[in-house]
PDB file of the backbone (N, CA, C, O) and the ligand in Angstrom, with CONECT records:
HET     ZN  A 101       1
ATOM      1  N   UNK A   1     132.273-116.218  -8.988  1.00  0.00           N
ATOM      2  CA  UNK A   1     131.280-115.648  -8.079  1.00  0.00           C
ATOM      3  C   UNK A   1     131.869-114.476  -7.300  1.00  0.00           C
ATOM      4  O   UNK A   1     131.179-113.494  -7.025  1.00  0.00           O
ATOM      5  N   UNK A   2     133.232-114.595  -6.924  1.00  0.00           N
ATOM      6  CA  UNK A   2     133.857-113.776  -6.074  1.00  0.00           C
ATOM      7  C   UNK A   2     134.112-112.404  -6.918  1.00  0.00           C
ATOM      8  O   UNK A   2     133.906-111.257  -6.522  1.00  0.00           O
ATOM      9  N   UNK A   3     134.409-112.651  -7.668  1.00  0.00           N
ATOM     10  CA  UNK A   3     134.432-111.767  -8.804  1.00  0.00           C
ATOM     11  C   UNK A   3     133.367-110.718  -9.355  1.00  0.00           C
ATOM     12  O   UNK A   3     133.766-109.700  -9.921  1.00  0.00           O
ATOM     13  N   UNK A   4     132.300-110.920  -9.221  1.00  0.00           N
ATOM     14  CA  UNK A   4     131.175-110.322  -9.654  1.00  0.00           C
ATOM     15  C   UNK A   4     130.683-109.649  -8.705  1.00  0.00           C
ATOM     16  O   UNK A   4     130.054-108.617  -8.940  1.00  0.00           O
ATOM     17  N   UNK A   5     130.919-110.205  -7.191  1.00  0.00           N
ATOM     18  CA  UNK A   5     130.308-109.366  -5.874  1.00  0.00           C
ATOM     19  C   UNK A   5     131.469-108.346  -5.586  1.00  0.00           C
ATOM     20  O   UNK A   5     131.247-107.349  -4.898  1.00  0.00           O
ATOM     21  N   UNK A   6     132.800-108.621  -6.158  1.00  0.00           N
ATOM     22  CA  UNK A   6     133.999-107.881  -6.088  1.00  0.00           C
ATOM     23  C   UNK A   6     133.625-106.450  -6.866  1.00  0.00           C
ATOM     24  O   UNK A   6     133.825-105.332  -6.391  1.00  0.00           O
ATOM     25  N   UNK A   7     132.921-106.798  -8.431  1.00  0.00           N
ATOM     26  CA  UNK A   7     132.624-106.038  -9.305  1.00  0.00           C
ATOM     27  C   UNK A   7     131.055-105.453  -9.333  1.00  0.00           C
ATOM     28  O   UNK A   7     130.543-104.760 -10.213  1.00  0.00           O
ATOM     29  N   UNK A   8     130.570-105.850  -8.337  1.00  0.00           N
ATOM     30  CA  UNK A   8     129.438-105.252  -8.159  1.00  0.00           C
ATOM     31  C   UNK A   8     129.647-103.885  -6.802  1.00  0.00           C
ATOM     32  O   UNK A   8     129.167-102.760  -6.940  1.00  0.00           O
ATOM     33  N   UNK A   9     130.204-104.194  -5.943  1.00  0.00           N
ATOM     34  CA  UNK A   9     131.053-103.557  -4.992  1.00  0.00           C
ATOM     35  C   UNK A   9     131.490-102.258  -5.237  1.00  0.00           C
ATOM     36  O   UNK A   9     131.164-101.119  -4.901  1.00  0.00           O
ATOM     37  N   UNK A  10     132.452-102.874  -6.030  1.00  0.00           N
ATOM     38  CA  UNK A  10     133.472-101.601  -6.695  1.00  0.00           C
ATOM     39  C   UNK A  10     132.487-100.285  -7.829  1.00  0.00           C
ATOM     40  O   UNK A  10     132.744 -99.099  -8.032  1.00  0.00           O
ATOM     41  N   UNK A  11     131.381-101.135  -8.342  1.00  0.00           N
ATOM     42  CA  UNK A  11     130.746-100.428  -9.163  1.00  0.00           C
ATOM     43  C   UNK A  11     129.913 -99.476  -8.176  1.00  0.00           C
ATOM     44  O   UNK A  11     129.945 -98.311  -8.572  1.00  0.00           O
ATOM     45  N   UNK A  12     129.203 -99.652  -7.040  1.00  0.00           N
ATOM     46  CA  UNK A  12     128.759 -99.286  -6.002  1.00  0.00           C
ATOM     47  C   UNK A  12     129.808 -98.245  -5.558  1.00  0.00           C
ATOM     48  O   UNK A  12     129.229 -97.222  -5.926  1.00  0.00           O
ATOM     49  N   UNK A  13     130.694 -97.926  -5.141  1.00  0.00           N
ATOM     50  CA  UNK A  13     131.718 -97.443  -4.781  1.00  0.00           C
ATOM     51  C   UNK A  13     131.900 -96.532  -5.630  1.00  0.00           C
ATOM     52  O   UNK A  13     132.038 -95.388  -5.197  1.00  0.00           O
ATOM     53  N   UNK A  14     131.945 -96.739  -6.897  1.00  0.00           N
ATOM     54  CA  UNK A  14     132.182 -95.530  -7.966  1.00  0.00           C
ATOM     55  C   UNK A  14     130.993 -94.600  -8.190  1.00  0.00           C
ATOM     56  O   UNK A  14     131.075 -93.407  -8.481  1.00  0.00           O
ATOM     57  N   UNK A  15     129.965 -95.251  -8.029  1.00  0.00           N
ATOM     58  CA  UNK A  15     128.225 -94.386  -7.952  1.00  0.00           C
ATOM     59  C   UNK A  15     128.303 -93.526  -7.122  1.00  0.00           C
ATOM     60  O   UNK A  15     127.941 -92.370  -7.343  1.00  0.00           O
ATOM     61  N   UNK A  16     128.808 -93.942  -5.968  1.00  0.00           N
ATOM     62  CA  UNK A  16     128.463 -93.173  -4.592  1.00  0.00           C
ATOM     63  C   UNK A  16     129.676 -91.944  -4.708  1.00  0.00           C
ATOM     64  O   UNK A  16     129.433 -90.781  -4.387  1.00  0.00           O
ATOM     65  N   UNK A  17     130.768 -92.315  -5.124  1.00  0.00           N
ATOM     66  CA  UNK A  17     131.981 -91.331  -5.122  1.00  0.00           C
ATOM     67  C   UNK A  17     131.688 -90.274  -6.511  1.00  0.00           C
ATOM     68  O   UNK A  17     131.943 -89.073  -6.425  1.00  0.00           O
ATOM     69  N   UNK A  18     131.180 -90.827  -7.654  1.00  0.00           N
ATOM     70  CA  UNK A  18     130.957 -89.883  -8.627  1.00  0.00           C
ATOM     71  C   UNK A  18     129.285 -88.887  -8.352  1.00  0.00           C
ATOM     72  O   UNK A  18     128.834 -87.948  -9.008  1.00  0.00           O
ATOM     73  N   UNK A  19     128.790 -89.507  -7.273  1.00  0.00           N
ATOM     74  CA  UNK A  19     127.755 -88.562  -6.861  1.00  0.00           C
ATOM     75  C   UNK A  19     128.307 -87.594  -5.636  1.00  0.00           C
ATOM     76  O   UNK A  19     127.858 -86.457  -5.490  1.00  0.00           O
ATOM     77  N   UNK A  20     129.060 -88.009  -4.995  1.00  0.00           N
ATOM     78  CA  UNK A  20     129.480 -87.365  -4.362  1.00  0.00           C
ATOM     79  C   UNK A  20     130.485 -86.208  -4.224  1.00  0.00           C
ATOM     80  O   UNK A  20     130.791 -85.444  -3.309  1.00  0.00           O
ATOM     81  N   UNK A  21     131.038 -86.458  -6.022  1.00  0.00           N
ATOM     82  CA  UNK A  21     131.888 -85.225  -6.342  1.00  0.00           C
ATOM     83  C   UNK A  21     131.009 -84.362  -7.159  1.00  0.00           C
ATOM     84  O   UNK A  21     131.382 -83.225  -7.447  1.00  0.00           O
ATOM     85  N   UNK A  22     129.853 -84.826  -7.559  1.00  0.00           N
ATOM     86  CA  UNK A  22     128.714 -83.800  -7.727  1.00  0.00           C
ATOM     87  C   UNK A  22     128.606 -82.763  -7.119  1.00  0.00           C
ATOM     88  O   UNK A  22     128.869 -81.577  -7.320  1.00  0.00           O
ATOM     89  N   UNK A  23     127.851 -83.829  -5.730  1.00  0.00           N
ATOM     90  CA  UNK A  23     127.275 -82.822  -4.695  1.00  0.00           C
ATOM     91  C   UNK A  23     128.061 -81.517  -4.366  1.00  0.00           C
ATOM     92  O   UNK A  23     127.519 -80.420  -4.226  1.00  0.00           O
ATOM     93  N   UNK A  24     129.574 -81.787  -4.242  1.00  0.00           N
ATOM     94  CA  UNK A  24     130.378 -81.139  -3.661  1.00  0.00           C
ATOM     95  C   UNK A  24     130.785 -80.716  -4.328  1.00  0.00           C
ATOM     96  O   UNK A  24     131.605 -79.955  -3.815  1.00  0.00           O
ATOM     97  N   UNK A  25     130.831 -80.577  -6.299  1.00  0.00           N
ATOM     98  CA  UNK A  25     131.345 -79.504  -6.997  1.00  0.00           C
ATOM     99  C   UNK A  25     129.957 -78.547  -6.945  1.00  0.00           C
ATOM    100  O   UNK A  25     129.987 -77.317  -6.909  1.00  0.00           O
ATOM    101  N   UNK A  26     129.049 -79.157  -6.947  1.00  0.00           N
ATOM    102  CA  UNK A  26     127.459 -78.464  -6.807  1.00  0.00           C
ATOM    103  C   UNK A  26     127.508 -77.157  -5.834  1.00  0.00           C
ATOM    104  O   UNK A  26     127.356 -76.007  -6.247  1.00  0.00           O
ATOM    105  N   UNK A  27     127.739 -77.507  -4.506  1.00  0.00           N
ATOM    106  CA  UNK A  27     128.412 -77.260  -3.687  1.00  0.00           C
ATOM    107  C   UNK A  27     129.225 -75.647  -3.651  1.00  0.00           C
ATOM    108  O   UNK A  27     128.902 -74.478  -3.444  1.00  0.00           O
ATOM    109  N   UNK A  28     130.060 -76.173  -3.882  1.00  0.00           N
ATOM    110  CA  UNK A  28     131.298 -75.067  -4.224  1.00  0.00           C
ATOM    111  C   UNK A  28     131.300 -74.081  -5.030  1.00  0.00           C
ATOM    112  O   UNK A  28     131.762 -72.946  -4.914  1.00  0.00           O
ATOM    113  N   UNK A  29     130.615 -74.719  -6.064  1.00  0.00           N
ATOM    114  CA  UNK A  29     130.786 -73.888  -7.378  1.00  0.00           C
ATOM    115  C   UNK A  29     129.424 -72.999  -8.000  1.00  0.00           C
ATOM    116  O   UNK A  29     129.390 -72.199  -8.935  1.00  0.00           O
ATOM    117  N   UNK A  30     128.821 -73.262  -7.498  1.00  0.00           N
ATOM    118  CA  UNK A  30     127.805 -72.705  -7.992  1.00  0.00           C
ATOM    119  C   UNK A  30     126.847 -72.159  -7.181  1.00  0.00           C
ATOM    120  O   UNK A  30     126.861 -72.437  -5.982  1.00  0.00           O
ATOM    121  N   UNK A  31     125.785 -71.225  -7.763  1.00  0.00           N
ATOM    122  CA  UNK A  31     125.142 -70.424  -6.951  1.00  0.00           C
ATOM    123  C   UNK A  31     124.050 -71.460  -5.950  1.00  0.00           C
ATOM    124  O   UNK A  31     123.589 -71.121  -4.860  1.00  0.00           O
ATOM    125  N   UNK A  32     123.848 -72.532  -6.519  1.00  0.00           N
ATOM    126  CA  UNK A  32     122.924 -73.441  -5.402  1.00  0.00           C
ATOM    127  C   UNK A  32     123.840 -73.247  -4.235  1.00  0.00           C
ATOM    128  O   UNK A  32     123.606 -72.278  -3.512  1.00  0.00           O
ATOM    129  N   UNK A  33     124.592 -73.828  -4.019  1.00  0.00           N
ATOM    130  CA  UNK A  33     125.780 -73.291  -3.201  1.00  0.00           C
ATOM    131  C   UNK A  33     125.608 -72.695  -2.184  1.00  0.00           C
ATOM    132  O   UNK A  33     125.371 -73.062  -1.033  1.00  0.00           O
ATOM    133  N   UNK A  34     125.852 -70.888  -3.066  1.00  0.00           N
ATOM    134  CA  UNK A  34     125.942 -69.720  -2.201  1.00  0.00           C
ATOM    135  C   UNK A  34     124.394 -70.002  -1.249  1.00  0.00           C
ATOM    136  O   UNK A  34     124.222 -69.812  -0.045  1.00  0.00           O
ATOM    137  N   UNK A  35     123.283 -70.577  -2.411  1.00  0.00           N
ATOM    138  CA  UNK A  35     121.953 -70.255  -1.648  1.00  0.00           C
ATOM    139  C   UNK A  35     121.449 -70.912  -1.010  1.00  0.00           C
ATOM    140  O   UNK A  35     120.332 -70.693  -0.541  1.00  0.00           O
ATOM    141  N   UNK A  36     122.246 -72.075  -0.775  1.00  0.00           N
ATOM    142  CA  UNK A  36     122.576 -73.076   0.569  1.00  0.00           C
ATOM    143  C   UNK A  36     122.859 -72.728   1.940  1.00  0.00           C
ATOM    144  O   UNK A  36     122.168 -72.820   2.955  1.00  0.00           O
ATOM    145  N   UNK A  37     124.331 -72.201   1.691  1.00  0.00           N
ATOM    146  CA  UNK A  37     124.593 -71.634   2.571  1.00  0.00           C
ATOM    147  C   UNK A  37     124.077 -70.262   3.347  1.00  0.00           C
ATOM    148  O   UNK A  37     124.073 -70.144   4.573  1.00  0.00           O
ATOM    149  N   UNK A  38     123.754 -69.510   2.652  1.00  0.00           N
ATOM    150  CA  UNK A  38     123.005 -67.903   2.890  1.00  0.00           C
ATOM    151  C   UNK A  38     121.932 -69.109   3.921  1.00  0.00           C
ATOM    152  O   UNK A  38     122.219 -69.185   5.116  1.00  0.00           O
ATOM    153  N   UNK A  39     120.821 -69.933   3.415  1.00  0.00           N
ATOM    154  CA  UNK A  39     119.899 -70.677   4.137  1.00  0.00           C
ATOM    155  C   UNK A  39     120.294 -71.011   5.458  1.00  0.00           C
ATOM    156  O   UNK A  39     119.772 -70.606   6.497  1.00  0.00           O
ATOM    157  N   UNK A  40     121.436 -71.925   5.312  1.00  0.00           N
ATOM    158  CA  UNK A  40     122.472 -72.256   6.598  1.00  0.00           C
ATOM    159  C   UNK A  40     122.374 -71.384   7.380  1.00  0.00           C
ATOM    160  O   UNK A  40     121.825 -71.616   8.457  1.00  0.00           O
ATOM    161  N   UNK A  41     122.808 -70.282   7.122  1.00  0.00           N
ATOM    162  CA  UNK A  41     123.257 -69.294   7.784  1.00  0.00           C
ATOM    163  C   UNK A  41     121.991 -68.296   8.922  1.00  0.00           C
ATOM    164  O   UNK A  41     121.923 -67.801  10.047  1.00  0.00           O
ATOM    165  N   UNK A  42     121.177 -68.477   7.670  1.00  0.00           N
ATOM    166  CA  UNK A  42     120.002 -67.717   8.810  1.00  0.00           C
ATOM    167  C   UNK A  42     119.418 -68.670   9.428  1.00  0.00           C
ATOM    168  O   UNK A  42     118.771 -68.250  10.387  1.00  0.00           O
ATOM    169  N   UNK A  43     119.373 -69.820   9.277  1.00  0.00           N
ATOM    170  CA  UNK A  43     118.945 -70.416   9.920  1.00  0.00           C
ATOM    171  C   UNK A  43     119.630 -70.716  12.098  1.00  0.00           C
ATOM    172  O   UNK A  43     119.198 -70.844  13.243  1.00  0.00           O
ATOM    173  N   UNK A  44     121.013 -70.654  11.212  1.00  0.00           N
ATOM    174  CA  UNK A  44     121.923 -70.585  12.536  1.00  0.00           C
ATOM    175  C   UNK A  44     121.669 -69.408  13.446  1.00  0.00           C
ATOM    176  O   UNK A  44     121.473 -69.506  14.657  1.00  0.00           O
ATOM    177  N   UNK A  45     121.694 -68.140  12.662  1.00  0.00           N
ATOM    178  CA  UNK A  45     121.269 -66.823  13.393  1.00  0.00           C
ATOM    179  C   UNK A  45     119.734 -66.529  14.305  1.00  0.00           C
ATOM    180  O   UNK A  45     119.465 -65.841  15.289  1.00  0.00           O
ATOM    181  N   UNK A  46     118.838 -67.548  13.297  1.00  0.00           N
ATOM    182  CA  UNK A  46     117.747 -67.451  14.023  1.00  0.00           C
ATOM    183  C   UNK A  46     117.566 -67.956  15.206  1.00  0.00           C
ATOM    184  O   UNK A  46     116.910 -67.391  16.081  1.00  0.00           O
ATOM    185  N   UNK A  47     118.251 -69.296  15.364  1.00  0.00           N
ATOM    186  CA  UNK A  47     118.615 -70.309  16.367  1.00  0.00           C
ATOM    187  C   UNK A  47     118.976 -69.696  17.317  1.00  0.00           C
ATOM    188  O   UNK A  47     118.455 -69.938  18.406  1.00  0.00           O
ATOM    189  N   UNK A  48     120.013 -68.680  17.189  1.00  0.00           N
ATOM    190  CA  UNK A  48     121.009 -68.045  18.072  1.00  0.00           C
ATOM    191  C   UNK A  48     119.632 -66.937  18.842  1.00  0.00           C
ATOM    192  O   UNK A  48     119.037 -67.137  19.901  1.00  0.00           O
ATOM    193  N   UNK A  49     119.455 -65.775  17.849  1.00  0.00           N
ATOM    194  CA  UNK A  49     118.402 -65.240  18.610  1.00  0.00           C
ATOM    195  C   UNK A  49     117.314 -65.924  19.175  1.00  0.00           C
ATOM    196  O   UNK A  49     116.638 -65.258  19.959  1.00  0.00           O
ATOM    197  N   UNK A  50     116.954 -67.151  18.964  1.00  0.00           N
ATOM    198  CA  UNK A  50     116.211 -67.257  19.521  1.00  0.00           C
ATOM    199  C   UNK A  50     116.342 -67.902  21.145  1.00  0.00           C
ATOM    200  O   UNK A  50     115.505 -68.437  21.871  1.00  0.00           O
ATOM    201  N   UNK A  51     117.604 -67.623  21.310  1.00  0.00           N
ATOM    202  CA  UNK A  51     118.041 -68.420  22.890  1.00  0.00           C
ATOM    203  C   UNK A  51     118.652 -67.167  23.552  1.00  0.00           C
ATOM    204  O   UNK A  51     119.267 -67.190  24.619  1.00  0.00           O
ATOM    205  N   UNK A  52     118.353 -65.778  22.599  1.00  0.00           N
ATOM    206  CA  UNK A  52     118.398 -64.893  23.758  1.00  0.00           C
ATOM    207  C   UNK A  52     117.179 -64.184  24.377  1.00  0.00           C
ATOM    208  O   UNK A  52     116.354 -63.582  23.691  1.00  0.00           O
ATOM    209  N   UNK A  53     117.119 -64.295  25.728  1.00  0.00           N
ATOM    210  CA  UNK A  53     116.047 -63.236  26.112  1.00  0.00           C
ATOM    211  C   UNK A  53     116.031 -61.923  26.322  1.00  0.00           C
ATOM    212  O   UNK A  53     116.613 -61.428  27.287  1.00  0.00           O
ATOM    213  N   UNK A  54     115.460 -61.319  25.570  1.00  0.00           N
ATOM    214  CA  UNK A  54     115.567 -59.333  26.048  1.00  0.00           C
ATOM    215  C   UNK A  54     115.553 -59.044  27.437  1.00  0.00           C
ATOM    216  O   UNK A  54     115.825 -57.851  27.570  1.00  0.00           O
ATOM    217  N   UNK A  55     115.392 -59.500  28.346  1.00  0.00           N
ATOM    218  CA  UNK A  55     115.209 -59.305  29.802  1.00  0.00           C
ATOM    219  C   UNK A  55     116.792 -59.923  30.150  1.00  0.00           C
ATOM    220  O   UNK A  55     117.808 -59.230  30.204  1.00  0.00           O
ATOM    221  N   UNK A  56     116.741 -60.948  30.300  1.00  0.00           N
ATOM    222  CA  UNK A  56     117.920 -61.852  31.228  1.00  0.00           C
ATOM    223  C   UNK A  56     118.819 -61.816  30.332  1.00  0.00           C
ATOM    224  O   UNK A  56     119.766 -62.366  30.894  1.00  0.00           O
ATOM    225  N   UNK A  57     119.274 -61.430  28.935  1.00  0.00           N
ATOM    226  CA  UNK A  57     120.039 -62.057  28.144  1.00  0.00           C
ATOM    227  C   UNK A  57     120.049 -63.611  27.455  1.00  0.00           C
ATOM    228  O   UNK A  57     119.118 -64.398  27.284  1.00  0.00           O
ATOM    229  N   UNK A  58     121.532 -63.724  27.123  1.00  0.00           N
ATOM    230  CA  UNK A  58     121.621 -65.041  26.312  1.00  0.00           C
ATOM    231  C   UNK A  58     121.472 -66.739  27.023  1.00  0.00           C
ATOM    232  O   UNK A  58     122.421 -67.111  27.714  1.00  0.00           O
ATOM    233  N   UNK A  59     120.702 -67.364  26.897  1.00  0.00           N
ATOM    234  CA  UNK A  59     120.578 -68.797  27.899  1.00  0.00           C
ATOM    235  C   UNK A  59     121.064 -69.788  27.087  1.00  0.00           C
ATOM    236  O   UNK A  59     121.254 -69.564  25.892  1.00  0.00           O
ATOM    237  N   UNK A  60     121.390 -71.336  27.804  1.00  0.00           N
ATOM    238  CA  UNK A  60     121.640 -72.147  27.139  1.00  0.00           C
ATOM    239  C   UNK A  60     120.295 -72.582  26.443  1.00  0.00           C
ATOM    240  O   UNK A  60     119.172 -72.440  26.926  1.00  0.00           O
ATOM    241  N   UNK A  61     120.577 -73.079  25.345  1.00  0.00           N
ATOM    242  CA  UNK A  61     119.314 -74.494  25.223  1.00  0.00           C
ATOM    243  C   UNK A  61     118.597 -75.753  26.333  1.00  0.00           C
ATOM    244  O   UNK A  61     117.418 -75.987  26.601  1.00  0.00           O
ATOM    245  N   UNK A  62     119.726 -76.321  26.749  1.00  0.00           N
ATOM    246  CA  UNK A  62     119.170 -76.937  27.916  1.00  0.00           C
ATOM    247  C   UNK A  62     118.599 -75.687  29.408  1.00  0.00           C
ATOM    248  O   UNK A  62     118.674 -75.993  30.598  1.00  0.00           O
ATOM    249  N   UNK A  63     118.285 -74.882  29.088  1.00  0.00           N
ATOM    250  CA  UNK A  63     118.292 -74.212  30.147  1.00  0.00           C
ATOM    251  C   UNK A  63     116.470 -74.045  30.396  1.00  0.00           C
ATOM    252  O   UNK A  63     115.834 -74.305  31.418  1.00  0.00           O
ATOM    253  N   UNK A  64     115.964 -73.521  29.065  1.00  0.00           N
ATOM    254  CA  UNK A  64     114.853 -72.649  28.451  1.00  0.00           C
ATOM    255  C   UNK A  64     114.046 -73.753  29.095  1.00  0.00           C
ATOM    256  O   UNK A  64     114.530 -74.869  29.281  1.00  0.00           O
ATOM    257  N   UNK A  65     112.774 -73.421  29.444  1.00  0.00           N
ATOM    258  CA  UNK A  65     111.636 -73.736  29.598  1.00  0.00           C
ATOM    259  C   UNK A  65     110.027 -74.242  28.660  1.00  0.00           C
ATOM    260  O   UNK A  65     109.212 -73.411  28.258  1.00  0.00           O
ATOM    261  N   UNK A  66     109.904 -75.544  28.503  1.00  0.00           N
ATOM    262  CA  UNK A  66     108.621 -75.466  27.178  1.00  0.00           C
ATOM    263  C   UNK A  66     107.400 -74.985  27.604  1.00  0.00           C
ATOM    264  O   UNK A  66     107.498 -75.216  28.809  1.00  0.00           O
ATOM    265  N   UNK A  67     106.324 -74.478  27.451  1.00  0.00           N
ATOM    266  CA  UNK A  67     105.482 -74.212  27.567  1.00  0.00           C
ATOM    267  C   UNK A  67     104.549 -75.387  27.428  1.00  0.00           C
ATOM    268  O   UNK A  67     105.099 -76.434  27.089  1.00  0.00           O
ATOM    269  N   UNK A  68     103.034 -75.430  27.654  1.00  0.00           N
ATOM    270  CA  UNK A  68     102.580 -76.102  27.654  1.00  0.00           C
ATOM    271  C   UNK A  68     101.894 -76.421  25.797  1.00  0.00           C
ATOM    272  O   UNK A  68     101.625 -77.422  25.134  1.00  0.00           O
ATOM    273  N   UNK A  69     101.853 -74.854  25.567  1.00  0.00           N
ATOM    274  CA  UNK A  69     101.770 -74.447  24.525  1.00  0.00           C
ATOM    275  C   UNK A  69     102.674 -74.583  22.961  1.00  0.00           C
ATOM    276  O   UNK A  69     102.431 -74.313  21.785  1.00  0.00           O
ATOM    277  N   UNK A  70     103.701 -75.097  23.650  1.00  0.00           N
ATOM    278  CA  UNK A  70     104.570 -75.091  22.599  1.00  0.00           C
ATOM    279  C   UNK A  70     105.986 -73.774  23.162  1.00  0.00           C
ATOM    280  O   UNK A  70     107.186 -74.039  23.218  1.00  0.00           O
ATOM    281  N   UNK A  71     105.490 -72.728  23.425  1.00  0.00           N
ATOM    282  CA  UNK A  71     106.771 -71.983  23.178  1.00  0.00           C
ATOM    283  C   UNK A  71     107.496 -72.031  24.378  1.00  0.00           C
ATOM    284  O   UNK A  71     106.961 -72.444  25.407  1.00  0.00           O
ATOM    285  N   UNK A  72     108.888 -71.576  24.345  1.00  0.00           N
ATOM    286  CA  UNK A  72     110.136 -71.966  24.552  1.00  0.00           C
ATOM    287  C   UNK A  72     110.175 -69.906  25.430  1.00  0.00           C
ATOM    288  O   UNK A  72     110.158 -68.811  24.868  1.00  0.00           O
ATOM    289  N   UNK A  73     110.230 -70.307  27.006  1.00  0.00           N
ATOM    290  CA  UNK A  73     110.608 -69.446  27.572  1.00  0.00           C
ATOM    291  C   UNK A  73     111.807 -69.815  28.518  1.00  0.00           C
ATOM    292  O   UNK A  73     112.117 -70.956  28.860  1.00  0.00           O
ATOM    293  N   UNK A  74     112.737 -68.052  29.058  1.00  0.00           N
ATOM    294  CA  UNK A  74     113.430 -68.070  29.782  1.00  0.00           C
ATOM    295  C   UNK A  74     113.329 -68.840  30.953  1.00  0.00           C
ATOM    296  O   UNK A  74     112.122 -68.983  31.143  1.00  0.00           O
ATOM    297  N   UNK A  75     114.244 -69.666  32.232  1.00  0.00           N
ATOM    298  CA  UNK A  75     113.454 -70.137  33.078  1.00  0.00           C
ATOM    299  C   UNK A  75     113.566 -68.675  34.123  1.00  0.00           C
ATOM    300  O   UNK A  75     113.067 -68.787  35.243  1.00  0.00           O
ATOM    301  N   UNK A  76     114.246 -67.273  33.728  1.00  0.00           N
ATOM    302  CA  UNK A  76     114.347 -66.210  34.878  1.00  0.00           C
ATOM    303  C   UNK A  76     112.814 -65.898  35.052  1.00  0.00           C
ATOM    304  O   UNK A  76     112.220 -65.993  36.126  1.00  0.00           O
ATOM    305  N   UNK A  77     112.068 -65.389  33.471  1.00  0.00           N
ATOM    306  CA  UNK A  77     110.633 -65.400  33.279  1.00  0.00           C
ATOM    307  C   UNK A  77     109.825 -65.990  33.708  1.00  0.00           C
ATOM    308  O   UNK A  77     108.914 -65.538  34.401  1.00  0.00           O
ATOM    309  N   UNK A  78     110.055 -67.608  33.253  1.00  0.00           N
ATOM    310  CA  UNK A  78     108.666 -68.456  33.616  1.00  0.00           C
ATOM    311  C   UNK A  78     109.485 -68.337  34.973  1.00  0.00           C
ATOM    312  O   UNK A  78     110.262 -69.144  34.464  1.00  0.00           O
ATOM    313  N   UNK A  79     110.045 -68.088  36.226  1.00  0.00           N
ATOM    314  CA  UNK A  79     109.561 -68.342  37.343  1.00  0.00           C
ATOM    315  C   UNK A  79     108.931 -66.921  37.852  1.00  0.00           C
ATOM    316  O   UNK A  79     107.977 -67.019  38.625  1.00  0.00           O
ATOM    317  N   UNK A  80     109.516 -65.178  37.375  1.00  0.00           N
ATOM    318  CA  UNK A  80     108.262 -64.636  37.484  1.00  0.00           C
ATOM    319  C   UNK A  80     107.141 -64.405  36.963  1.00  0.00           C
ATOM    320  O   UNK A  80     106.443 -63.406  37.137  1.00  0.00           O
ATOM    321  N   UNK A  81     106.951 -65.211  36.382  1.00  0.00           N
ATOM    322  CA  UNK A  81     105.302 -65.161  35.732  1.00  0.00           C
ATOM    323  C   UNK A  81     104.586 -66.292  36.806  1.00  0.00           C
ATOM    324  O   UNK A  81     103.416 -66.268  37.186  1.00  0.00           O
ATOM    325  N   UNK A  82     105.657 -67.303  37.186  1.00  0.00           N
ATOM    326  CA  UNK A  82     104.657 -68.277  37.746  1.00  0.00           C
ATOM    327  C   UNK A  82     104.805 -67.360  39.531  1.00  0.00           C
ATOM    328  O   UNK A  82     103.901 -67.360  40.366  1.00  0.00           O
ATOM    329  N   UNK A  83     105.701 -66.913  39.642  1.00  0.00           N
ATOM    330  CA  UNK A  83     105.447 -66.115  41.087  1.00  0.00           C
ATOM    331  C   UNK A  83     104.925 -64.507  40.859  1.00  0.00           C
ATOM    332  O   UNK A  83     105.197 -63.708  41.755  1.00  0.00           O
ATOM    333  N   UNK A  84     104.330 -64.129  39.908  1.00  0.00           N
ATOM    334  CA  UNK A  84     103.670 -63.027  39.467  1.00  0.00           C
ATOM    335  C   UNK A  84     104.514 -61.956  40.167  1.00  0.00           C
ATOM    336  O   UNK A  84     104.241 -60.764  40.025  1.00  0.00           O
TER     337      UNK A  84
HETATM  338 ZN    ZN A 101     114.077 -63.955  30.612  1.00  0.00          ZN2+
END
């Protein structure tokens, strides 16, 4: 019995590790890869611009303000907009 959950285990173990040198020759080597990362990448940049404000400059994330609406303002802004 011990044996079979031993060998069921180990077989588990080899699935997960031979998928996982997939992923990661997938990964590395090939253009999915590059077009992974390029994705990554703007995605990070967009992130970034999007936590700067043209007025005040760059803010934290915890800093920004939600709207009621959904969008994501400066709090230098939303307090002159809310003190006009
Ligand atoms: Zn601002």
């Amino acid at each position: 019995m011990t044996t079979i959950i031993i060998e069921g285990v180990l077989f588990a173990a080899l699935v997960v590790a031979v998928g996982t040198l997939f992923y990661l020759v997938l990964i590395a080597f090939t253009p999915v890869g590059v077009r992974l990362r390029q994705t990554k990448n703007r995605r990070r940049i967009d992130r970034a611009a999007a936590l700067v404000c043209p007025i005040h400059g760059p803010r934290e994330s915890n800093d920004l303000v939600r709207l009621a609406s959904g969008e994501v303002l400066c709090p230098d802004c939303y307090k002159e907009t809310l003190n006009g």
